[in-house]
BALUM-948199 format. One record per residue: residue number from 1; residue in three letters; x, y, z of N, C-alpha, C in turn. Coordinates in steps of 0.001 Angstrom, whole numbers, plus 500000, padded with zeros to 6 digits. Atoms other than C-alpha are relative to their C-alpha. Example, Ala and Ser with C-alpha at 12.3 -4.5 7.8 and 13.67 -1.06 7.14 Angstrom:
BEGIN
1|ALA|500890|498810|500000|512300|495500|507800|500900|501200|500000
2|SER|499180|498810|499940|513670|498940|507140|499230|501090|500730
This chain:
BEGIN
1|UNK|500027|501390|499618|300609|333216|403009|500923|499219|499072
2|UNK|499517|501079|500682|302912|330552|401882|499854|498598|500140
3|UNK|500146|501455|499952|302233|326932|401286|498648|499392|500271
4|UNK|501554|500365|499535|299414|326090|403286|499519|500449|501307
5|UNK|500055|499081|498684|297324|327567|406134|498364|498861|500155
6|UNK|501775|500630|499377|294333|324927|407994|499689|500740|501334
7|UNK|500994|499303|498841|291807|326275|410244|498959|498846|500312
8|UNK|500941|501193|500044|290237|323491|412301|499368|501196|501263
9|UNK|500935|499300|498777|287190|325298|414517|500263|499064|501284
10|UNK|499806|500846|498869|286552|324408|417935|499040|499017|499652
11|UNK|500637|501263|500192|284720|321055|418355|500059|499460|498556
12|UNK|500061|500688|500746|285686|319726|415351|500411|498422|500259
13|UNK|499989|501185|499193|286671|316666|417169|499525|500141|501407
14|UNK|500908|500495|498788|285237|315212|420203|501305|500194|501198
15|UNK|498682|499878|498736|288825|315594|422401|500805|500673|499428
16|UNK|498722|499270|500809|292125|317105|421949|500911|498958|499355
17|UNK|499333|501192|500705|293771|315115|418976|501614|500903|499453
18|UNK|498998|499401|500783|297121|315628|417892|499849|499426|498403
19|UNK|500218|500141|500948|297866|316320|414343|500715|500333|499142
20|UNK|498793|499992|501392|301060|316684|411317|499187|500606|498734
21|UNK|500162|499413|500858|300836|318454|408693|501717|499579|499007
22|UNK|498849|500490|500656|303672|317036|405977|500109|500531|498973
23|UNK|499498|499550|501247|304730|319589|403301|501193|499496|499206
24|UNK|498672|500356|501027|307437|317849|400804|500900|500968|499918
25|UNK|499050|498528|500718|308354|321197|399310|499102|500894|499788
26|UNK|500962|498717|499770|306842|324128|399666|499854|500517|498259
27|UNK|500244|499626|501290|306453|324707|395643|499511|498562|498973
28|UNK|501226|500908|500228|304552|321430|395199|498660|499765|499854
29|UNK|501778|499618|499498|301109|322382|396089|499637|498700|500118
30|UNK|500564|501195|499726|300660|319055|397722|500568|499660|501507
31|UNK|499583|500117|498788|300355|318173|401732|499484|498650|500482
32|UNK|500547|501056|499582|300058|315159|403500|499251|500522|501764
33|UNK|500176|500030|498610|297811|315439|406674|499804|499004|501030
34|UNK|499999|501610|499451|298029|312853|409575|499193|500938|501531
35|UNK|499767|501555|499724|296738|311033|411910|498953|499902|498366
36|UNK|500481|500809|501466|295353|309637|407926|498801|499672|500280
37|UNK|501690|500285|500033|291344|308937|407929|499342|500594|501214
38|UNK|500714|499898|499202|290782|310850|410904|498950|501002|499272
39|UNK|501218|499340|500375|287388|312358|410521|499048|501205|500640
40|UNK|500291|499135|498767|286107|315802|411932|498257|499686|500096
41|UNK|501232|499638|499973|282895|316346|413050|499134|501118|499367
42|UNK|500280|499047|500655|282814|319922|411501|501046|500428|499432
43|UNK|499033|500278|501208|284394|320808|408364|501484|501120|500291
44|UNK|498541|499527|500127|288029|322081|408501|500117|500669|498764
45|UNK|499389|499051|501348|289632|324917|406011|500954|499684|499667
46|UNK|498533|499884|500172|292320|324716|404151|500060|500557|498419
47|UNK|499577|499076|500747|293788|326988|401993|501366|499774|499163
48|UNK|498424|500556|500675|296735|326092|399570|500379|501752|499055
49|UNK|499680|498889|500838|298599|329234|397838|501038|499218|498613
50|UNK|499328|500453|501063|299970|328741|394617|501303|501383|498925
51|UNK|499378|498773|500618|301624|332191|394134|501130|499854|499643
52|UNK|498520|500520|500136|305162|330377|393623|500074|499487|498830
53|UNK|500254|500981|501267|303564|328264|390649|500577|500702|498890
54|UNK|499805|499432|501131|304701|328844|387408|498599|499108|498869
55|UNK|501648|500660|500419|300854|328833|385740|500578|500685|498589
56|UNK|499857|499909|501332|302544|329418|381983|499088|498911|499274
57|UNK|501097|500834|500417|299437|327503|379862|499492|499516|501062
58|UNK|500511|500175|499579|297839|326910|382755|498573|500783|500147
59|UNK|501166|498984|499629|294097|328187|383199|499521|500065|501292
60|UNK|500050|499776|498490|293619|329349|386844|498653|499385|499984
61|UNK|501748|500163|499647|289516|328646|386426|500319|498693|499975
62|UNK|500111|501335|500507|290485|324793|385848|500361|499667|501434
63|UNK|499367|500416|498754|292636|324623|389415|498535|499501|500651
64|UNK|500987|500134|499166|291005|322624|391784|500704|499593|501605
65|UNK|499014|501169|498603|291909|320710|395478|499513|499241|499976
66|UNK|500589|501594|499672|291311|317067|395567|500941|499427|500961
67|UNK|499122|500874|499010|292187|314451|398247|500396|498489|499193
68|UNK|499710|501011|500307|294107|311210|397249|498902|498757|500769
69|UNK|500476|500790|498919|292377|307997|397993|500743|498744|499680
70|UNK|498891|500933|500347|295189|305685|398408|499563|498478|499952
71|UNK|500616|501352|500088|292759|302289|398195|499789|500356|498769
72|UNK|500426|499941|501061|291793|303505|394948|501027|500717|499000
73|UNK|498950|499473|501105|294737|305401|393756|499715|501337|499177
74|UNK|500789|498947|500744|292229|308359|392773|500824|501323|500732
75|UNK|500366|498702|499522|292430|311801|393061|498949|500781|499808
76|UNK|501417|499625|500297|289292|313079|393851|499854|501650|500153
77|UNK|500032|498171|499840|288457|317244|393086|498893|499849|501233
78|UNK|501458|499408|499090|286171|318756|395766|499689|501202|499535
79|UNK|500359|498512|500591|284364|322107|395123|500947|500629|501187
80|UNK|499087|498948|499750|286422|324665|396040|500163|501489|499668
81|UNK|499923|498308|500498|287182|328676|396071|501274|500490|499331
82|UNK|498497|499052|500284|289937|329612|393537|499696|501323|500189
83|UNK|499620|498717|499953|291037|333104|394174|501162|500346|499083
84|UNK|498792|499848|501432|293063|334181|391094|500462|501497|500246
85|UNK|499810|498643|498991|293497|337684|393281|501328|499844|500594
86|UNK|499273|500237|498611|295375|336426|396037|500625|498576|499421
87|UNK|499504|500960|500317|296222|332952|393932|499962|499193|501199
88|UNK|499897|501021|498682|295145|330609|396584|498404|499017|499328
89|UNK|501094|500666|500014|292455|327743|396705|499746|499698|501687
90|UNK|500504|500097|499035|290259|327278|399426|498631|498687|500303
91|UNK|500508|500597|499760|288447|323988|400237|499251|499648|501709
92|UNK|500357|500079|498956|286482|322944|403166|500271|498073|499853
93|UNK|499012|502271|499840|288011|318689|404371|499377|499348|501332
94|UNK|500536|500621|498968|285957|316377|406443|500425|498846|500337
95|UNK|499201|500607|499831|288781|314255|406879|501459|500079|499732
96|UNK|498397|499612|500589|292715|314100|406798|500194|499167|499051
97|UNK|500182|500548|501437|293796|312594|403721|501859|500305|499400
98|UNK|498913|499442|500998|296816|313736|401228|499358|500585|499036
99|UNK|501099|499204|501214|295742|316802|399397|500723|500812|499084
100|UNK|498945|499147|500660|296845|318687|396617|499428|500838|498775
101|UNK|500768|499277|501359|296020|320995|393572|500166|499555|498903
102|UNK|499705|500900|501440|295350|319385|390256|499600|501180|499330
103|UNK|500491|499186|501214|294203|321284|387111|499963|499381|498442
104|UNK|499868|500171|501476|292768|320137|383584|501045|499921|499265
């Protein structure tokens, strides 16, 4: 896998919505998803790989995925599955947002 890989189930929305996915640069570990505040009904995957990173002093156990919240300017962590195997994180997103991998 490179970059990023979402898995939205069926019925996670109520109709068929279209939906963007906005990678900058694929060695960013940061995506914008649109339409922006839409909200599923059931939670969406998404998976960011970081196998491109250069994690020199970095501690893999610290990685996390948080979503921006552009009224507040935050970046908020969510719990999440690092895989320091396969170098990927794996969050579950109950909304689109701008997301990306931070770390301590």
């Amino acid at each position: 896998m490179t970059g990023v890989d979402l898995s939205i189930p069926r019925r996670a929305l109520p109709n068929d919505t279209l939906y963007s996915i906005n990678l900058p640069e694929l060695n960013v570990f940061y995506a914008e998803f649109g339409t922006s505040g839409l909200v599923f009904d059931n939670s969406v995957t998404v998976t960011f790989s970081y196998a491109d990173a250069d994690m020199q002093g970095v501690d893999e156990s610290t990685i996390s995925l948080a979503w921006f919240d552009k009224h507040s300017g935050v970046w908020n962590a969510m719990d999440c599955v690092v895989d320091t195997n396969n170098k990927t994180v794996t969050g579950q997103l109950s909304h689109f947002s701008a997301y990306g991998l931070i770390s301590d």
